[in-house]
C-alpha positions as CSV (number, residue, x, y, z in Angstrom):
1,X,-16.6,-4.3,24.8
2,X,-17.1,-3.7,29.1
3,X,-13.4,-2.2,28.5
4,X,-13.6,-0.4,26.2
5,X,-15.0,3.7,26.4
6,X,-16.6,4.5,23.0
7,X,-14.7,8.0,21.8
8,X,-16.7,8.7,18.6
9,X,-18.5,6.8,15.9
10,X,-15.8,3.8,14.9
11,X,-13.0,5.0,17.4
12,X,-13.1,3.1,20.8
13,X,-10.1,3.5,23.5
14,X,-9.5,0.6,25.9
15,X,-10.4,2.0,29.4
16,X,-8.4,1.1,33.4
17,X,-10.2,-2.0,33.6
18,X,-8.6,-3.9,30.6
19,X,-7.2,-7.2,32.2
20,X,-4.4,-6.3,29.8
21,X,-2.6,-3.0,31.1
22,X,-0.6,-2.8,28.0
23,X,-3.6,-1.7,26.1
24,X,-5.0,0.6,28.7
25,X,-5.0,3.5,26.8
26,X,-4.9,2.2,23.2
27,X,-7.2,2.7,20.9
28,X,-9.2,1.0,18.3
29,X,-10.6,2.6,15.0
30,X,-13.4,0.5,13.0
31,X,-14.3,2.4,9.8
32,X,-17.3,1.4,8.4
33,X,-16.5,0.4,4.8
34,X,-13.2,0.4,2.6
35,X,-14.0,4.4,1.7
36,X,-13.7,5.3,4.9
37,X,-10.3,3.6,5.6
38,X,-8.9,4.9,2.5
39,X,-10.1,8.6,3.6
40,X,-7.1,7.8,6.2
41,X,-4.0,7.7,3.9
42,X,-4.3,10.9,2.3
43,X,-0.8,11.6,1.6
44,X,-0.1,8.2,0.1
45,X,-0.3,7.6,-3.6
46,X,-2.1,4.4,-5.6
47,X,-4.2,3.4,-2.0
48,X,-6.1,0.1,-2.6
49,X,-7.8,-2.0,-0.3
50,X,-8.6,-5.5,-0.7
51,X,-9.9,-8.3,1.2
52,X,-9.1,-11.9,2.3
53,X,-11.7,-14.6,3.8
54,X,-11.4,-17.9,5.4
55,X,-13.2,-20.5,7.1
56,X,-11.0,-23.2,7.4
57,X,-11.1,-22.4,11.1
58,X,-14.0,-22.7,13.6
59,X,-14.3,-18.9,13.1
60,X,-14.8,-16.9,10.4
61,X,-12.3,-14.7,9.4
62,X,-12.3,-11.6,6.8
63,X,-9.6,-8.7,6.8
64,X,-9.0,-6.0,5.2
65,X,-5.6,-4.8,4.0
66,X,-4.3,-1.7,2.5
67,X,-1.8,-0.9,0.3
68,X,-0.3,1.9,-0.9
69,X,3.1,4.2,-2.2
70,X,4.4,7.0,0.0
């Protein structure tokens, strides 16, 4: 997080001093919960989120994925 420059609540941008000067400049968005994500698709019909787990690695993992008609 030392690269990163926090924008607003949940948005982040990755700063000058990012060892990787392809993201310099990018941004990262980390809604808090699924209604907040699907605040983000407006325009798109039949939104749904759902989510997958694991831990058949030594981390755990949990993401989220949307789906969704234009």
């Amino acid at each position: 997080m030392g690269y990163t420059d926090f924008v607003e609540p949940g948005l982040v941008k990755f700063n000058d001093s990012h060892p990787n000067k392809r993201l310099v400049g990018c941004s990262l968005l980390s809604p808090p919960d699924k209604d907040a994500l699907l605040k983000l698709f407006p325009s798109f019909k039949d939104v749904r989120v759902f989510t997958t787990e694991s831990n058949q690695t030594p981390l755990f993992e949990s993401w989220w994925y949307v789906t969704g008609r234009k």
